[in-house]
C-alpha positions in Angstrom: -17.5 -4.2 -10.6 -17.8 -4.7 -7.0 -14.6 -2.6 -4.7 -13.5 -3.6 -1.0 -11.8 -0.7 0.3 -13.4 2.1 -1.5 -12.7 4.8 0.3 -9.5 3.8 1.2 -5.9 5.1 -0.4 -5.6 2.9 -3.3 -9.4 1.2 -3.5 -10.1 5.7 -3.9 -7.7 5.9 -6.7 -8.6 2.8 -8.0 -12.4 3.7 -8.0 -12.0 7.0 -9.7 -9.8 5.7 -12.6 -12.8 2.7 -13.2 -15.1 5.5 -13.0 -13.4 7.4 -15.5 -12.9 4.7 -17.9 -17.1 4.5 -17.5 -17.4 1.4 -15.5 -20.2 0.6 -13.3 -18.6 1.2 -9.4 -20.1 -0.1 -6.1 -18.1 -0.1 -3.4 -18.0 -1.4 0.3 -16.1 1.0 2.9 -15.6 0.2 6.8 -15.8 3.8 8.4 -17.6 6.9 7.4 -15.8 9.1 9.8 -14.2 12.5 9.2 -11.0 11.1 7.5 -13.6 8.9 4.7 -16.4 11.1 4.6 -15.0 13.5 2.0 -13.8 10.5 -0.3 -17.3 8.9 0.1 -19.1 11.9 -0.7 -17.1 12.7 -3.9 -17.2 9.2 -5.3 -20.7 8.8 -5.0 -20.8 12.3 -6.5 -18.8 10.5 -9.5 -21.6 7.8 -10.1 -20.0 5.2 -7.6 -22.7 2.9 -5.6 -21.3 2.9 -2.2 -22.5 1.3 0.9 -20.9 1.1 4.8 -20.2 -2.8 5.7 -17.4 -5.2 7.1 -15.6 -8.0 5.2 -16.1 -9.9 8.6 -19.8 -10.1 8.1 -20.9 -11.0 5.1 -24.4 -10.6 5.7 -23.4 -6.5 5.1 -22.1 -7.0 1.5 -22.9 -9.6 0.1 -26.1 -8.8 -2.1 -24.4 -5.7 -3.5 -22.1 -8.2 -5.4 -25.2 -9.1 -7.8 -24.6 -8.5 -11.4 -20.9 -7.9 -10.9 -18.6 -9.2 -13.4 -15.5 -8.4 -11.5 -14.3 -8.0 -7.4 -11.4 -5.7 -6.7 -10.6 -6.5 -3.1 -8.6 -3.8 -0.9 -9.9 -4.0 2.3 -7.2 -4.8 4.9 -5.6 -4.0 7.9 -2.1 -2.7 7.1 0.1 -2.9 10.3 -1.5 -1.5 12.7 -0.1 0.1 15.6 -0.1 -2.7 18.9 -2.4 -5.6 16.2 -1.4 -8.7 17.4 -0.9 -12.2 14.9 -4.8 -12.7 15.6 -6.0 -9.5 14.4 -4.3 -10.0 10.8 -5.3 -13.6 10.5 -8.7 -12.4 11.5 -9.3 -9.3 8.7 -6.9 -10.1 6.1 -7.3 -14.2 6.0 -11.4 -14.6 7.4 -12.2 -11.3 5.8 -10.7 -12.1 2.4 -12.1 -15.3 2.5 -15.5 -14.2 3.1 -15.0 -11.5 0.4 -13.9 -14.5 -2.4 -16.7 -17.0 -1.0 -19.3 -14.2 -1.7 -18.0 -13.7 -5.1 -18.5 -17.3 -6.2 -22.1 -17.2 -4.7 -22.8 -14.0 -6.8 -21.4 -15.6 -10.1 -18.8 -13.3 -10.3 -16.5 -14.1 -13.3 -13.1 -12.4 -11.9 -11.5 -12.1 -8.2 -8.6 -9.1 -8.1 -7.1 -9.4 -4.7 -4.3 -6.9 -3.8 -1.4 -8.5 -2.2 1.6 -7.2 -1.2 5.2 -7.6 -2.7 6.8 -7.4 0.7 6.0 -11.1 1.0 9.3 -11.8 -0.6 11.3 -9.9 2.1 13.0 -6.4 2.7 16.7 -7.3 2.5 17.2 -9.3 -1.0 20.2 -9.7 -2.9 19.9 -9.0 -6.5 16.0 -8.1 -8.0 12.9 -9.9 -7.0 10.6 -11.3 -9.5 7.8 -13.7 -9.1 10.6 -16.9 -9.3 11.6 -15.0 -5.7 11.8 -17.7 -2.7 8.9 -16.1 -0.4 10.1 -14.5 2.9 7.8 -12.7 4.7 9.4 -10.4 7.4 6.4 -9.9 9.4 2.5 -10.4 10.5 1.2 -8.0 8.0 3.2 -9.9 5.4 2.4 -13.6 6.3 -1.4 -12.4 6.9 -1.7 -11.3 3.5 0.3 -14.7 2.1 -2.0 -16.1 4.2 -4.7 -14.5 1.8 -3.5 -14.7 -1.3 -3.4 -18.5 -0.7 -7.2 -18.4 0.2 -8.4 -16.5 -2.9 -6.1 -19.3 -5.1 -8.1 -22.0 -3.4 -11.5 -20.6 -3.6 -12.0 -19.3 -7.0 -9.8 -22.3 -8.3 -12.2 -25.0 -6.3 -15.2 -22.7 -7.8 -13.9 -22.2 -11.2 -13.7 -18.1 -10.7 -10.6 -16.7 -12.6 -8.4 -14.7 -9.6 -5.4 -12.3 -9.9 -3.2 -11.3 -7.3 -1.3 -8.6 -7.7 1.3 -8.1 -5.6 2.5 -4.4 -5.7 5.8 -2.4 -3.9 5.7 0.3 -1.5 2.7 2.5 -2.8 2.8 6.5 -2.8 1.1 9.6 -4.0 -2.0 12.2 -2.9 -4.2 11.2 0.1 -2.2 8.8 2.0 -4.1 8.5 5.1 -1.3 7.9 7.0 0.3 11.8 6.0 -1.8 13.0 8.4 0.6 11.3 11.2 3.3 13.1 9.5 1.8 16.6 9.9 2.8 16.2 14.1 6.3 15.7 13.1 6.8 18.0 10.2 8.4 20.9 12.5 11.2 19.2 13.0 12.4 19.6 8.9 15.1 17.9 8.9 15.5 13.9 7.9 18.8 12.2 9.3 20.0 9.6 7.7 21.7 6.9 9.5 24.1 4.7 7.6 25.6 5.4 4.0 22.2 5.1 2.7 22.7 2.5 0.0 19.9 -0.2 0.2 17.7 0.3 -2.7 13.9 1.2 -2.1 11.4 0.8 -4.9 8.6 2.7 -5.1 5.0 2.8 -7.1 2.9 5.7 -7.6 -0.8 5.4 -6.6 -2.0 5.8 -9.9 0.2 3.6 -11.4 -1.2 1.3 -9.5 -4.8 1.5 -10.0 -4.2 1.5 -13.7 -2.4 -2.4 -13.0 -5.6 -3.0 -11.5 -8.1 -1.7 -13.9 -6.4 -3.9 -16.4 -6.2 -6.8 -14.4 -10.4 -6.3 -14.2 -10.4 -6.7 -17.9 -6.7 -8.6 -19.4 -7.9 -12.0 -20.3 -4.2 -13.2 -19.9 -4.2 -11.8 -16.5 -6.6 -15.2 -15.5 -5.1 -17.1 -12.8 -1.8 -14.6 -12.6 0.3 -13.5 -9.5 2.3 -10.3 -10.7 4.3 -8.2 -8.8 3.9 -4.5 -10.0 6.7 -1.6 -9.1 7.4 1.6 -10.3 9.6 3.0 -13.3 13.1 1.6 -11.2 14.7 1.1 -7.2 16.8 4.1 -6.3 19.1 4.3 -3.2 17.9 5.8 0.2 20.3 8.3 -0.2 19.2 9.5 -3.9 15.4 9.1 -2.6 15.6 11.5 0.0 17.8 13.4 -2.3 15.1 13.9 -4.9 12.6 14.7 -2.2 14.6 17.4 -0.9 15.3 19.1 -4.6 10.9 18.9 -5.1 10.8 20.6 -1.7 12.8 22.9 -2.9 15.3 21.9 0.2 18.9 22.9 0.3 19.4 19.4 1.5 17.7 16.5 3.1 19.1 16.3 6.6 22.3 15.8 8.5 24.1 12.1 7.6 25.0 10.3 10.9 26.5 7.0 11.8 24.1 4.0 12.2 26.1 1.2 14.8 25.0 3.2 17.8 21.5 4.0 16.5 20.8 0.3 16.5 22.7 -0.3 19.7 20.5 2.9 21.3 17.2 1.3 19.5 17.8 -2.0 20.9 18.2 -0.9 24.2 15.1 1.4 24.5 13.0 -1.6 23.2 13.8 -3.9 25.7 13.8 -1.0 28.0 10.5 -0.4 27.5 9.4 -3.8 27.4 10.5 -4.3 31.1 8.3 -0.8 31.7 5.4 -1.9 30.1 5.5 1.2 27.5 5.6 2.2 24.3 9.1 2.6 22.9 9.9 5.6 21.2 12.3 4.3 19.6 12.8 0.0 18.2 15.1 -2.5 16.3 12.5 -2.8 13.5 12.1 1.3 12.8 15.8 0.9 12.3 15.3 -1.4 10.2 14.6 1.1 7.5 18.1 2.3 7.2 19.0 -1.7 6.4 16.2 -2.3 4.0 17.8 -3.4 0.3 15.3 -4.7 -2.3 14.3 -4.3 -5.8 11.7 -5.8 -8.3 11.1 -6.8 -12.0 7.8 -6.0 -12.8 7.8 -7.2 -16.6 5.6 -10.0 -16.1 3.1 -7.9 -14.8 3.8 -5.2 -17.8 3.6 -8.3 -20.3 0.7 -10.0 -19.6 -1.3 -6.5 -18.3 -0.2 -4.6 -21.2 1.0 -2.0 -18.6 3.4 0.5 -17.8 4.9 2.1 -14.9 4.4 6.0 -16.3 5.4 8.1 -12.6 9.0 8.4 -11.9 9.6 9.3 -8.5 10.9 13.1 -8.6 7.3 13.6 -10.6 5.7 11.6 -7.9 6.8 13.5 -4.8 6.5 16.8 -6.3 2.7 15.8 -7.0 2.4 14.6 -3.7 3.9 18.0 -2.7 1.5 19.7 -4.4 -1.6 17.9 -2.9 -0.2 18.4 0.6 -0.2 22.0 0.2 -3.4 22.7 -1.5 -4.6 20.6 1.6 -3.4 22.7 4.1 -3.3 26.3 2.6 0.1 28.2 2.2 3.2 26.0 2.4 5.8 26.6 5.4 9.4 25.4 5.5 7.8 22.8 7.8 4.8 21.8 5.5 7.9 21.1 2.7 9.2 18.9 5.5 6.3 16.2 5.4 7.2 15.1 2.2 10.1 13.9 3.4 8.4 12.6 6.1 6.8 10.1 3.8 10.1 7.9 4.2 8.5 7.2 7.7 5.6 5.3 5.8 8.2 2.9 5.3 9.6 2.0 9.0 6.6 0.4 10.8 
C-alpha cells in the first residue's frame, strides 16, 4: 500500500499498525526536519519504503504508487495558523486530487481518503450520523468536503473503489501539536468557562488507524463514507474531569462565568484587527466552551467489522505516559499538558 502523510500523527500510527499486520508500506512525507526525522527513521527501521515529496507535484510521487493495491491518503494541511481560503483549496482539494489522479494511473484498486467528521458542524442537536445535513463551520472543513467530493468523482469516473472515512477529534502519543502545549504547561490550571455541558467526542489514534487498516482490506467498505468516533461523547466538564483524576490532579481548574469571556474575546478581536495584530484572545477560541456534538459510528463498525476499543480515561493516561517518557521526570506542570490537550480543540 502506498501512505500520504507518513510521518505525520495518524499516517505514523497508521503505518506501524500496517506494518505490524505485515503489509508492504511506502510512504510519502513533506518535511524531514527535526520534529519528522525521528518518525522517519524508525519506520523505515520497521520495513516502511519512505520517500520525501509533495502532493502538489506529482512528478515527486507518483512512480512510488506502482504495484500498490491500496492509497491511504493523510496528507493535509489542518488549520493552520494565518492559512487563508486559498491555501486549503490549494493542498487539501489540488493535492488530493493529484494524489487520487495518480492512483488511477498506477492501477490502484482502492483510494482511502481521510476526511474529517467536523464537516457536519460543532454545535448539533441530538447525534450525528452519516444521514447528518452537512455544515461545515470553517475553511479547514469545507476544504476537506471539498476533497472528499474529488476523490468520489475520480475513482467513480475511473472505476477505482474509494472510502472516506470521516473520523472525530483524534487523540493519543505524538501529537505534533503537544509540543505547543509544552510553552503553556506552567500555568496548570484549566478554567472552564460556562457549565461545561456541550458534549465532545473523542477517538483514540489507534482506534483510528485500525478503521483504516480495515478499510484497506473490507470489501463492503467499497464506495463507503463512514464516520468513525470513539467508545461514547462525554461532557466538557467530565472530560476535563477525567484528565485531571489520570494526572493525578486534585482538580481540573477554577469554573468561571462565560457571558463576559465572549464579550472580552469579541472585543480583543476586533481590537486587534484595527491594530493589525495577532489577538491573544478571539470569538472562535471561545467557541470551545459552546461546542455540543456527538456521533454514531455503527455504520462504520458494521460494514468495517470494527470497534472503538480506547475509552478516554485509558486514552489520556497513555497519552500521559508518552508525554513523560518524552520529557524525563514528570513536574506538576508536565501533568498540566495533558490537560492542555483540550486546546487542540479551539483553533
Amino acid at each position: 500500500m502506498f501512505v500520504t502523510g507518513a510521518s505525520g500523527f495518524i499516517g505514523a500510527h497508521f503505518v506501524e499498525r500496517a506494518l505490524a499486520e505485515g503489509h508492504d508500506v511506502a510512504g510519502l512525507y513533506r518535511s524531514d526536519g527535526p520534529k519528522h526525522q525521528v518518525s522517519i527513521e524508525q519506520l523505515r527501521n520497521r520495513g516502511a519504503s519512505l520517500r520525501r515529496g509533495d502532493i502538489l507535484k506529482p512528478e515527486t510521487f507518483a512512480d512510488a504508487l506502482s504495484g500498490a493495491d491500496c492509497v491511504c491518503h493523510f496528507a493535509a494541511a489542518f488549520r493552520e495558523s494565518g492559512a487563508d481560503e486559498a491555501y486549503f483549496e490549494r493542498m487539501n482539494v489540488e493535492g488530493t486530487a493529484n494524489v487520487a489522479r495518480a492512483a488511477v494511473a498506477a492501477g490502484v484498486k482502492r483510494f482511502v481518503h481521510c476526511g474529517t467528521a467536523g464537516i457536519y458542524g460543532q454545535r448539533v442537536a441530538g447525534t450525528i450520523d452519516e444521514r447528518t445535513p452537512i455544515r461545515p463551520w470553517n475553511s479547514y472543513e469545507r476544504s476537506k468536503l471539498a476533497a472528499d467530493e474529488r476523490v468520489r468523482e475520480i475513482a467513480s469516473g475511473a472505476g477505482m473503489e474509494y472510502v472516506i472515512l470521516r473520523p472525530t477529534a483524534v487523540y493519543g502519543p505524538r501529537d505534533e501539536r503537544l509540543l505547543k502545549l509544552f510553552r503553556s504547561a506552567a500555568k496548570g490550571r484549566f478554567p472552564l468557562f460556562g457549565r461545561g455541558d456541550g458534549r465532545r467526542h473523542l477517538i483514540y489514534v489507534t482506534d483510528l488507524a485500525d478503521a483504516f487498516l480495515r478499510a484497506c482490506t473490507a470489501a463492503s467498505a467499497a464506495n463507503q463514507e463512514l464516520i468513525v468516533a470513539g467508545p461514547k461523547a462525554v461532557p466538557l466538564r467530565e472530560m476535563l474531569q477525567t484528565i485531571a483524576q489520570v494526572a493525578n490532579r486534585p482538580a481540573f481548574g477554577p469554573s468561571l462565568p462565560l457571558k463576559p469571556m465572549l464579550a472580552l474575546a469579541a472585543v480583543v478581536e476586533d481590537t486587534c484587527k484595527v491594530l493589525k495584530i495577532q489577538p491573544p484572545i478571539y470569538r472562535r477560541r471561545m467557541d470551545f466552551y459552546l461546542n455540543d456534538a456527538a456521533f454514531d459510528s455503527s455504520r462504520a463498525q458494521s460494514v468495517l467489522g470494527w470497534q472503538p476499543k480506547v475509552d478516554l480515561a485509558e486514552g489520556f493516561s497513555a497519552t500521559l505516559q508518552a508525554v513523560r517518557r518524552e520529557k524525563g521526570a514528570p513536574t506538576l506542570a508536565q501533568a498540566s499538558v495533558l490537560l492542555s490537550l483540550l486546546t487542540l480543540f479551539t483553533d
